[in-house]
N, CA and C atoms as an extended XYZ file, in Angstrom:
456
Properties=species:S:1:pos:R:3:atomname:S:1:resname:S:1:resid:I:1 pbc="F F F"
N        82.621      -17.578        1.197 N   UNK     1
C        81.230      -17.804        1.110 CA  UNK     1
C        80.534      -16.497        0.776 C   UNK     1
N        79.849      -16.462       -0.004 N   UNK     2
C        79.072      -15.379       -0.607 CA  UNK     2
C        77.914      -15.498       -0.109 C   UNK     2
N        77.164      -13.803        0.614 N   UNK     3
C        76.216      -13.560        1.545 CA  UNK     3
C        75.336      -13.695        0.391 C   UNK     3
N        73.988      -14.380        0.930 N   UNK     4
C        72.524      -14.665        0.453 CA  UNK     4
C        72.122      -13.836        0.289 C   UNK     4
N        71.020      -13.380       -0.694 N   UNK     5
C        70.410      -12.712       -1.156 CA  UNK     5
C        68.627      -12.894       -0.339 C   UNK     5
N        68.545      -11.732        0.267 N   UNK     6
C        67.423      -11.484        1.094 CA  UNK     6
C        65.975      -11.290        0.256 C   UNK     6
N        64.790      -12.238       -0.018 N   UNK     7
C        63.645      -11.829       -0.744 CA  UNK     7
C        63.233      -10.571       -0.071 C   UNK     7
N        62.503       -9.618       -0.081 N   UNK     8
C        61.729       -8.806       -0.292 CA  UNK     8
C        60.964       -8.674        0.633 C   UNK     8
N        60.213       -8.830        2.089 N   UNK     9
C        58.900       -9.099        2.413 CA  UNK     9
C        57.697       -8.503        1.188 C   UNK     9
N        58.075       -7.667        0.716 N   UNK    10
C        56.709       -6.993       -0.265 CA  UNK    10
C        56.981       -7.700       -1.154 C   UNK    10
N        57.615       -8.327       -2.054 N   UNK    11
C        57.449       -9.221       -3.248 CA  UNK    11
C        56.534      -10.302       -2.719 C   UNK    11
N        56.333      -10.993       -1.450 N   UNK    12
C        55.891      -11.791       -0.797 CA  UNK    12
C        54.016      -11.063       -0.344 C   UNK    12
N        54.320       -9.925       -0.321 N   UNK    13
C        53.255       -9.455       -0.337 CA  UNK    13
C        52.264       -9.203       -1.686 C   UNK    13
N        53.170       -8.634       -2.317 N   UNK    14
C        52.698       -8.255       -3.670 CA  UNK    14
C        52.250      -10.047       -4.537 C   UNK    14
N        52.651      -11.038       -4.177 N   UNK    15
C        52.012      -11.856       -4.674 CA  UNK    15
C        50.924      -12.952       -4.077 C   UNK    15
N        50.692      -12.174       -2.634 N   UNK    16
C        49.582      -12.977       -2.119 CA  UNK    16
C        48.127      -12.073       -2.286 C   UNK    16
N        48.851      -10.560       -2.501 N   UNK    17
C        47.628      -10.159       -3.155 CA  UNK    17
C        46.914      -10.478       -4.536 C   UNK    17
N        48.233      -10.832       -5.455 N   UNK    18
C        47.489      -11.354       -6.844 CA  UNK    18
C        46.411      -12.475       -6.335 C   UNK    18
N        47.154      -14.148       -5.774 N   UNK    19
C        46.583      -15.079       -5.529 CA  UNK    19
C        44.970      -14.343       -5.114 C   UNK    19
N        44.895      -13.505       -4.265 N   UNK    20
C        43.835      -13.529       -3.275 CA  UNK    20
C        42.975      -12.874       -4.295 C   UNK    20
N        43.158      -12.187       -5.353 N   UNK    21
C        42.735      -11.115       -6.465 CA  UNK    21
C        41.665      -12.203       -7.574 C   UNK    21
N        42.606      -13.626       -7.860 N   UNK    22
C        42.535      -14.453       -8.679 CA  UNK    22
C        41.554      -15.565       -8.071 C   UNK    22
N        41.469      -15.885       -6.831 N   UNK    23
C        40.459      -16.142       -6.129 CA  UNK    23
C        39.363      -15.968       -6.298 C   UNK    23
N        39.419      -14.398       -5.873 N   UNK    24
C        38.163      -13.768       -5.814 CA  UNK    24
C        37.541      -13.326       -7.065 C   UNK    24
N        37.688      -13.528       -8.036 N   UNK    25
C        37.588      -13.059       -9.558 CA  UNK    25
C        37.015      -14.203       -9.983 C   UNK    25
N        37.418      -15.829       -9.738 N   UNK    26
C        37.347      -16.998      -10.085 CA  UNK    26
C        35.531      -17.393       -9.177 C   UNK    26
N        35.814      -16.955       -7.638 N   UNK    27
C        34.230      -17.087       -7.401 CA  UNK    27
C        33.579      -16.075       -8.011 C   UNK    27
N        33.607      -14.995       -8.073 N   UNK    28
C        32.844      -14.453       -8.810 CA  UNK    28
C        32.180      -14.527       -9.941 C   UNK    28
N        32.646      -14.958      -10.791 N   UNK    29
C        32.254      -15.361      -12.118 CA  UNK    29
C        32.114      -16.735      -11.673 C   UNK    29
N        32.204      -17.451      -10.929 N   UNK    30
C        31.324      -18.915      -10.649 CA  UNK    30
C        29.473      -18.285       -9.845 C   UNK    30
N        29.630      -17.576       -9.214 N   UNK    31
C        28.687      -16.888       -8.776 CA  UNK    31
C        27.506      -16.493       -9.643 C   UNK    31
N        28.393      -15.565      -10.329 N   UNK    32
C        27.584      -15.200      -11.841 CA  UNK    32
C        27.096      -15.775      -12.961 C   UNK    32
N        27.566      -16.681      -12.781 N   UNK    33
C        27.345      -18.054      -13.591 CA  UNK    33
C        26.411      -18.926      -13.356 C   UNK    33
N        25.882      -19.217      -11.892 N   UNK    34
C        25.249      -20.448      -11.017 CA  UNK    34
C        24.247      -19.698      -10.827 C   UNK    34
N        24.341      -18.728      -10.370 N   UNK    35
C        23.112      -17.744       -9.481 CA  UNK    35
C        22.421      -17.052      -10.683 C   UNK    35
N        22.827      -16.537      -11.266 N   UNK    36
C        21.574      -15.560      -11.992 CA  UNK    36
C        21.717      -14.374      -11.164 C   UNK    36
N        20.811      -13.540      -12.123 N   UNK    37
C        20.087      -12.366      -11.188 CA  UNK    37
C        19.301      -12.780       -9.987 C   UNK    37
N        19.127      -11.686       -9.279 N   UNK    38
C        18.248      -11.864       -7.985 CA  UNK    38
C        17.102      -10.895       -8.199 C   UNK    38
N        17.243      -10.037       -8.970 N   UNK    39
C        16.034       -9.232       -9.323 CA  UNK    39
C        14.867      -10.405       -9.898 C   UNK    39
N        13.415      -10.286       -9.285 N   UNK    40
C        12.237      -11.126       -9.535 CA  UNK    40
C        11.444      -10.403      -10.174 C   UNK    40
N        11.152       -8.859      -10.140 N   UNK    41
C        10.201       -8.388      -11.010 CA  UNK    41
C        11.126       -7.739      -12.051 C   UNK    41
N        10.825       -8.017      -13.361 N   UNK    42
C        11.537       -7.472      -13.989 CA  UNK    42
C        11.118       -6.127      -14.811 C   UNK    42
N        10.282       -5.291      -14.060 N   UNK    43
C         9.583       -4.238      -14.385 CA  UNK    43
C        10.087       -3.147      -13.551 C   UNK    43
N        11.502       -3.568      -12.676 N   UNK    44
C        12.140       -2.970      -11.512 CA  UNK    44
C        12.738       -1.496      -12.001 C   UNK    44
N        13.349       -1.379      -13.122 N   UNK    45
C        14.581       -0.283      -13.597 CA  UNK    45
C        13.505        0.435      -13.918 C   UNK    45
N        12.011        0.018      -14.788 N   UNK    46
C        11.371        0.983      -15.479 CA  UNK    46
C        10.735        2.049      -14.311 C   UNK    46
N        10.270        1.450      -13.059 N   UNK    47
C         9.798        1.933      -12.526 CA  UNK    47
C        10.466        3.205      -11.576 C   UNK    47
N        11.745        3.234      -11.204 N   UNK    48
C        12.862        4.432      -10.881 CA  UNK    48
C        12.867        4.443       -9.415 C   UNK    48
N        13.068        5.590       -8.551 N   UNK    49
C        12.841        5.392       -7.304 CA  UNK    49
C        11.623        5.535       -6.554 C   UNK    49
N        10.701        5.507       -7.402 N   UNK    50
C         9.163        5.439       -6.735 CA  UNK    50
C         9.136        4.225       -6.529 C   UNK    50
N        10.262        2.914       -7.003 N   UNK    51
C         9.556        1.321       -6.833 CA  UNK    51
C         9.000        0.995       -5.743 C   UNK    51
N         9.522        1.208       -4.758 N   UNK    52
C         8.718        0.464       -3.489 CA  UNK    52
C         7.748        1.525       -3.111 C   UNK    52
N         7.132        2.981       -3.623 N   UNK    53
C         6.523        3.358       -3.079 CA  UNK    53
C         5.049        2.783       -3.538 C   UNK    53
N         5.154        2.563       -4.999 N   UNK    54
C         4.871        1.987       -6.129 CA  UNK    54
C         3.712        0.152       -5.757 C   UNK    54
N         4.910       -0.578       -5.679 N   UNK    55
C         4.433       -1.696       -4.597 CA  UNK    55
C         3.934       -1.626       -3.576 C   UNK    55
N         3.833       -0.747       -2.516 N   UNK    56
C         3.229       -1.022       -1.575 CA  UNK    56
C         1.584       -0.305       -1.899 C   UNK    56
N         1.634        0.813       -2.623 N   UNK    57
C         0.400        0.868       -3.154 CA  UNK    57
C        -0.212        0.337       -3.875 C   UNK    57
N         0.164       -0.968       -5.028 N   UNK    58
C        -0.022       -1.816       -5.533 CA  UNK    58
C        -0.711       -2.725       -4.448 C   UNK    58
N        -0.109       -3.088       -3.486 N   UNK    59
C        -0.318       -4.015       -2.389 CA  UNK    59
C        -2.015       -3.588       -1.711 C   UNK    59
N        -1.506       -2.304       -1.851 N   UNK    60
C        -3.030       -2.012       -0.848 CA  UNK    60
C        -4.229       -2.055       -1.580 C   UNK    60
N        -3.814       -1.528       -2.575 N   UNK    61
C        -5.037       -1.641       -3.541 CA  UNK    61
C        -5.297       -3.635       -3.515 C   UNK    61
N        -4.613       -4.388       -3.959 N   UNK    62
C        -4.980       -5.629       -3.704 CA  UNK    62
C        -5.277       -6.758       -3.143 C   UNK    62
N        -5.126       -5.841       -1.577 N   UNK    63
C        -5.566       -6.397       -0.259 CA  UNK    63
C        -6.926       -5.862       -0.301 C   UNK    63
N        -7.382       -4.995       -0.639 N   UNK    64
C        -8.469       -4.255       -0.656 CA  UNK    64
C        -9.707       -4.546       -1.816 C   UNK    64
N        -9.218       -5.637       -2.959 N   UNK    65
C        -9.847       -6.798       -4.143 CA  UNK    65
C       -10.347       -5.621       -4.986 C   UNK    65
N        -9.902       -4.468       -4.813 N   UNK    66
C        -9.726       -3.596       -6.375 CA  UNK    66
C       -10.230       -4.220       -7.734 C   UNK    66
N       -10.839       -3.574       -8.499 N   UNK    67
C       -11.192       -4.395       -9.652 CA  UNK    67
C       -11.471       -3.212      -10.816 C   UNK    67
N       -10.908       -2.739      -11.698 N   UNK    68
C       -11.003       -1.952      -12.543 CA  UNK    68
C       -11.405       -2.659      -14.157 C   UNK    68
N       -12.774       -2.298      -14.711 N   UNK    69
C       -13.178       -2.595      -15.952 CA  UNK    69
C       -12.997       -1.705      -16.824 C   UNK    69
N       -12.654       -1.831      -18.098 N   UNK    70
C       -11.970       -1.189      -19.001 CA  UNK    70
C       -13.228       -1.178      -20.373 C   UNK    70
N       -13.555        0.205      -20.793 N   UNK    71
C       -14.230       -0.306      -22.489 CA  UNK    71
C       -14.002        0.923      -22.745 C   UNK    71
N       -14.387        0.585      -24.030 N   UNK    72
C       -13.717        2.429      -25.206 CA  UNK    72
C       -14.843        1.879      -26.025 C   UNK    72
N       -15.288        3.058      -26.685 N   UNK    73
C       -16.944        3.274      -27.372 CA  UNK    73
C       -16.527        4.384      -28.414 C   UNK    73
N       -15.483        4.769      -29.729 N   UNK    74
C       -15.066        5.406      -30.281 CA  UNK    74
C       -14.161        6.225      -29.813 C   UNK    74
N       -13.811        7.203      -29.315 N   UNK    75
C       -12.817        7.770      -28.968 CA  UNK    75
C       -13.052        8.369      -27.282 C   UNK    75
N       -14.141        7.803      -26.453 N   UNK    76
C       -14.482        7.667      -24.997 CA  UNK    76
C       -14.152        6.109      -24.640 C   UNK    76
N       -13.134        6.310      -23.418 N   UNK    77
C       -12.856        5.698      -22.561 CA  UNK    77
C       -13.827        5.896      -21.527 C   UNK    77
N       -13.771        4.234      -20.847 N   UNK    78
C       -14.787        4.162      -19.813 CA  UNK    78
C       -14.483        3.308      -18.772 C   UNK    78
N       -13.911        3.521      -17.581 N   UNK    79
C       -13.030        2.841      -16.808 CA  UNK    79
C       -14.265        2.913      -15.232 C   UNK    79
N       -14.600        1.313      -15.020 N   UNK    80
C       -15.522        1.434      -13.596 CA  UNK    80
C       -14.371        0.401      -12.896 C   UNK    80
N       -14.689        1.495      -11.848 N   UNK    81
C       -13.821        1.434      -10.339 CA  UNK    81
C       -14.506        0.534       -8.939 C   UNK    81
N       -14.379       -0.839       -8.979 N   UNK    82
C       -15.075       -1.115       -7.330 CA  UNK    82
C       -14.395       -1.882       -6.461 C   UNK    82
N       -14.549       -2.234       -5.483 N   UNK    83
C       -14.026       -3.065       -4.465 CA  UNK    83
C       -14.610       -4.406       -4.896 C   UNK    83
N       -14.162       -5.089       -3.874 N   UNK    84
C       -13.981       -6.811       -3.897 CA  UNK    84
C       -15.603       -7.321       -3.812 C   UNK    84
N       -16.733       -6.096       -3.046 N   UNK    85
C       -17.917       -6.311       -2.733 CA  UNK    85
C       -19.006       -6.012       -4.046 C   UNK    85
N       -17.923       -5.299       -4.990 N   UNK    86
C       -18.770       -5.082       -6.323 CA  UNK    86
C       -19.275       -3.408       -5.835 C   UNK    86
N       -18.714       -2.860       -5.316 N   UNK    87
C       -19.066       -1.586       -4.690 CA  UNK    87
C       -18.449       -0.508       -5.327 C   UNK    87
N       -18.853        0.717       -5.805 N   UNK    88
C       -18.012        1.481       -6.575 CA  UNK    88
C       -17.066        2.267       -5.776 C   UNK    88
N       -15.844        3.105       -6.202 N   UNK    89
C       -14.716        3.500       -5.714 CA  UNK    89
C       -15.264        5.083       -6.059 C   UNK    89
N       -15.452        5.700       -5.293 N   UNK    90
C       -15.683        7.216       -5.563 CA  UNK    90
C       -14.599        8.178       -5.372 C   UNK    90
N       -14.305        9.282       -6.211 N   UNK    91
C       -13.626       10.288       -5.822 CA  UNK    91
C       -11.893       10.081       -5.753 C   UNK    91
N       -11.303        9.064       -6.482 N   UNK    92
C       -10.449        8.301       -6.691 CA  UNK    92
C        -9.613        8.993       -7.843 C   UNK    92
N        -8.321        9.429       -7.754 N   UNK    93
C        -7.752       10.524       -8.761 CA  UNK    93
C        -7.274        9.293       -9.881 C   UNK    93
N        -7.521        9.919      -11.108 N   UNK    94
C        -6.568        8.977      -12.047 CA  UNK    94
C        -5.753        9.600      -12.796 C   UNK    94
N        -4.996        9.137      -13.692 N   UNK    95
C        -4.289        9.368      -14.748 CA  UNK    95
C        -4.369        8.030      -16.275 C   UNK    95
N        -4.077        8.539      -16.996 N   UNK    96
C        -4.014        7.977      -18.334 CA  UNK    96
C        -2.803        8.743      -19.058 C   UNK    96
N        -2.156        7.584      -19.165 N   UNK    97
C        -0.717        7.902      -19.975 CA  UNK    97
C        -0.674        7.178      -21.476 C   UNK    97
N        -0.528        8.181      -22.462 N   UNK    98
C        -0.480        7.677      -23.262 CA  UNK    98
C         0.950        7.876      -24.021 C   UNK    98
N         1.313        6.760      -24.940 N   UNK    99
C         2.708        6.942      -25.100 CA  UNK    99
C         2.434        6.360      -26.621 C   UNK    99
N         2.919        8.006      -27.360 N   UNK   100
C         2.647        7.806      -28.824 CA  UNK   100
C         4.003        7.829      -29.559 C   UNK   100
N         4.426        6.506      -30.021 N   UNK   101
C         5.658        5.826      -30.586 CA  UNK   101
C         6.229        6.732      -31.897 C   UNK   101
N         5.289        6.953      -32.564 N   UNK   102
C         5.389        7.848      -33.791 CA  UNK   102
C         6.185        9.117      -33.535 C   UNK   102
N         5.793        9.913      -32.746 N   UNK   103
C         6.060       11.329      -32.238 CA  UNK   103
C         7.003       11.231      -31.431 C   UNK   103
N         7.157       10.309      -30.443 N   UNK   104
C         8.164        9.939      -29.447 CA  UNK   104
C         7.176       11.042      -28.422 C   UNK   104
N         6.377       10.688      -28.019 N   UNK   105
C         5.627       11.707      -26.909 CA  UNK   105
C         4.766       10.868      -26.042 C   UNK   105
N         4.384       11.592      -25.022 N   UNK   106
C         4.300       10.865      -23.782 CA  UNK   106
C         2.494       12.037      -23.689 C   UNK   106
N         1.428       11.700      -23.459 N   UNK   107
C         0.606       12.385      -23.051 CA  UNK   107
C        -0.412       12.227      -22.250 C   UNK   107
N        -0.209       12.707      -20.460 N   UNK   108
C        -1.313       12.132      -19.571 CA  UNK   108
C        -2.367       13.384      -19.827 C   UNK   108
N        -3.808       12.360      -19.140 N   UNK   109
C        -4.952       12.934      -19.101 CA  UNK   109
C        -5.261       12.045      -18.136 C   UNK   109
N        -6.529       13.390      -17.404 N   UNK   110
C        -7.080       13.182      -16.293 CA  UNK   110
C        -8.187       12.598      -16.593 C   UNK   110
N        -8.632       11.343      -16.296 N   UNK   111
C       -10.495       11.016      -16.172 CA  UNK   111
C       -11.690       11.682      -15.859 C   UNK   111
N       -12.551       12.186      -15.885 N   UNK   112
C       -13.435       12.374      -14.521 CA  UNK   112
C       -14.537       11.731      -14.043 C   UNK   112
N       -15.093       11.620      -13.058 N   UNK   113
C       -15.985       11.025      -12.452 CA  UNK   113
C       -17.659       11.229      -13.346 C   UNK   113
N       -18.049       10.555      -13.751 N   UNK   114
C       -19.513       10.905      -13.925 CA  UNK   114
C       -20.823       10.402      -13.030 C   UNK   114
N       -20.577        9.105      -12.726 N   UNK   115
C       -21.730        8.970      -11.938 CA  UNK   115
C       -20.143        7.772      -10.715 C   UNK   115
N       -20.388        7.721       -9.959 N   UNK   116
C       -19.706        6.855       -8.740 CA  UNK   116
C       -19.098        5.327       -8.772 C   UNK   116
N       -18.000        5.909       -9.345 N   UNK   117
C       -16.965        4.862       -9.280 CA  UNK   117
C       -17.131        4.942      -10.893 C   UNK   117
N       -17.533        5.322      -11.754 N   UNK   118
C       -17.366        5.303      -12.938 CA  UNK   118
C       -16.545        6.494      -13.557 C   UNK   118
N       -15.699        6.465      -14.203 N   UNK   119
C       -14.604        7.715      -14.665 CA  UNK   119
C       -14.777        7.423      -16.629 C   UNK   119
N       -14.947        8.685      -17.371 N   UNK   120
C       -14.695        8.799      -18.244 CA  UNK   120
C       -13.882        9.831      -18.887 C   UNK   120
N       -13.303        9.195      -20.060 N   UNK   121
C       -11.700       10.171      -20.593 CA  UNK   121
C       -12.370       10.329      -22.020 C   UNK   121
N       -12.474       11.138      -22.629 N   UNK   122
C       -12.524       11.879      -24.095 CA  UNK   122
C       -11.205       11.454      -24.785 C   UNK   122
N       -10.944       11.010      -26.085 N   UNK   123
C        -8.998       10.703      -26.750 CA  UNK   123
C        -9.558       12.059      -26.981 C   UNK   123
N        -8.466       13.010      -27.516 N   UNK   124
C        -7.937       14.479      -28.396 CA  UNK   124
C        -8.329       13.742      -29.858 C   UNK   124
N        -8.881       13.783      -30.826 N   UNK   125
C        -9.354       14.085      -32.115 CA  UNK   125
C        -8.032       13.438      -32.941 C   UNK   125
N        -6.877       14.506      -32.507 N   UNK   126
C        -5.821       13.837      -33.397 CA  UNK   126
C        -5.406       12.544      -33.116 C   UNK   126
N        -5.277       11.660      -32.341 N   UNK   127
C        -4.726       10.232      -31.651 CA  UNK   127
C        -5.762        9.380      -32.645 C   UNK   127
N        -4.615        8.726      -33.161 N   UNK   128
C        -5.220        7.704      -34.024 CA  UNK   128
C        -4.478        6.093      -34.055 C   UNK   128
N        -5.066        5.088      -33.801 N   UNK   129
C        -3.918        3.931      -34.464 CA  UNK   129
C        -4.089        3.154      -33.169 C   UNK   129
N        -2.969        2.203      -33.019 N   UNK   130
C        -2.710        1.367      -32.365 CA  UNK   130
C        -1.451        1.874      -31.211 C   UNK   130
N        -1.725        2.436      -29.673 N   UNK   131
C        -1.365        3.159      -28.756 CA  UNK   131
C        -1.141        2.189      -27.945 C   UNK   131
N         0.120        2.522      -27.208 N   UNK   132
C         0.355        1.856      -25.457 CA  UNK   132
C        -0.154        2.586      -24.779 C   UNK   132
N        -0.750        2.418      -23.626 N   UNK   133
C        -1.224        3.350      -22.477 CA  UNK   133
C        -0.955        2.637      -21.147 C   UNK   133
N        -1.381        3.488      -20.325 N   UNK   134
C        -1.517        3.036      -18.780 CA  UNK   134
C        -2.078        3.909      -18.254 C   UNK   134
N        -3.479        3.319      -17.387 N   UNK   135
C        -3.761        3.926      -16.357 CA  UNK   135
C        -3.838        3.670      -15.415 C   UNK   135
N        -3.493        4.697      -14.502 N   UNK   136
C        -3.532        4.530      -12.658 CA  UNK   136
C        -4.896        4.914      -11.917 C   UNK   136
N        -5.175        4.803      -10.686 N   UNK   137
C        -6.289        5.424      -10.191 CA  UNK   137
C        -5.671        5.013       -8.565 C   UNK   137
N        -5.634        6.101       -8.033 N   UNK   138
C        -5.107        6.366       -6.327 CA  UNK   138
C        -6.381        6.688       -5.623 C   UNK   138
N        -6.165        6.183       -4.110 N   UNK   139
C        -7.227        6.592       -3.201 CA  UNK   139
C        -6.807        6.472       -1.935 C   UNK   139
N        -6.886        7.343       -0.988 N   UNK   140
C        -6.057        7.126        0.408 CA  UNK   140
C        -4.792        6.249        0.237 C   UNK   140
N        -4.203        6.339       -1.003 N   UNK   141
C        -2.807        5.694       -0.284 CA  UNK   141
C        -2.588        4.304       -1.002 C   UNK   141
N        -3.798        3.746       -1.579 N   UNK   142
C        -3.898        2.975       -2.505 CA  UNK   142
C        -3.902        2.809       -4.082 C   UNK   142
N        -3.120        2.341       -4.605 N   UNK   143
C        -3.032        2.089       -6.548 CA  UNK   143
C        -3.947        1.093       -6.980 C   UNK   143
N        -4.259        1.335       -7.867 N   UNK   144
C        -4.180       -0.172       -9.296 CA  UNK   144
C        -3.464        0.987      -10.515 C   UNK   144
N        -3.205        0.318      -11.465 N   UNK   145
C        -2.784        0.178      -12.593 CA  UNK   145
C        -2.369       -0.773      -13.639 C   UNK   145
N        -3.322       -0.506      -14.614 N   UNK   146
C        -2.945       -1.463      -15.610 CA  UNK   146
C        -2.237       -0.957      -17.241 C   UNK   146
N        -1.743       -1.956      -17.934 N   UNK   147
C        -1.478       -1.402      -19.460 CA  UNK   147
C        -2.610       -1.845      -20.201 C   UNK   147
N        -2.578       -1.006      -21.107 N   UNK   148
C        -3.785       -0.993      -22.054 CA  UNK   148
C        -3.119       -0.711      -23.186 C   UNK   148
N        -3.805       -1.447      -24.358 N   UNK   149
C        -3.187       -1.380      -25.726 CA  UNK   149
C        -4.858       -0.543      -26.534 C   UNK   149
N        -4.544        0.508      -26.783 N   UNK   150
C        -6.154        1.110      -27.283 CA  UNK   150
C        -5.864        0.970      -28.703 C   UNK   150
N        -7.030        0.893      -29.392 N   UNK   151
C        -6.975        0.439      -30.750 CA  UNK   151
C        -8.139        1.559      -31.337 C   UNK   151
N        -7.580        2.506      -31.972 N   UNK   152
C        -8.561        3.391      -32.690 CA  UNK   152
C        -8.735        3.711      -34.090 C   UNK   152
């Protein structure tokens, strides 16, 4: 009688790890498939690791019925700032980002205040055409910001 040949315990191992490999590969891509993304704002990547600092100042500003009006009068911007009561926002820092496609350049400017809750921005002479922008305006801890498409 000729002695049996003994399997391996690790061959026995080595193939319950495939199974368990093939499993898990198989929900996964059922997962990925059924579910989707879970990301809801999809403005998430642009924004970097300021996002949630980002949102929650978003938040405050809109618990707070923020309301920013927008007009341009030749190459003056004119941005009024008030609360939910129709009340102006004083002393409120902004920015204006402008992002000129042509050049590949990025150029903020500061607003300033002229009379209370009203902020006006001068364009630079050279800026001409059809521009993306965004401006912000902060106050204790609170944002708005919107995009603006300026047309000059």
């Amino acid at each position: 009688m000729a002695p049996m040949k003994r399997i391996s315990p690790y061959v026995l191992l080595i193939i319950t790890l495939l199974c368990a490999f093939l499993l898990f590969s198989i929900w996964s891509a059922r997962q990925a498939a059924t579910r989707g993304s879970q990301i809801s704002d999809l403005n998430y990547y642009s924004k970097g690791l300021k996002y949630n600092n980002t949102r929650v100042e978003e938040r405050a500003a809109a618990s707070r019925g923020w309301r920013l009006e927008t007009a341009i009068n030749k190459k003056t911007l004119v941005f009024k700032l008030s609360d939910s009561a129709g009340q102006p926002i004083a002393q409120a820092t902004g920015e204006l980002t402008l992002f000129l496609s042509e050049k590949k350049r990025v150029i903020r400017l500061q607003p300033t205040e002229t009379e209370s809750g009203v902020y006006r921005l001068i364009l630079p002479e050279q800026i001409s055409g059809s521009l993306q922008a965004r401006i912000e305006f902060e106050q204790q801890g609170a944002r708005v910001s919107r995009q603006l498409l300026v047309n000059l």
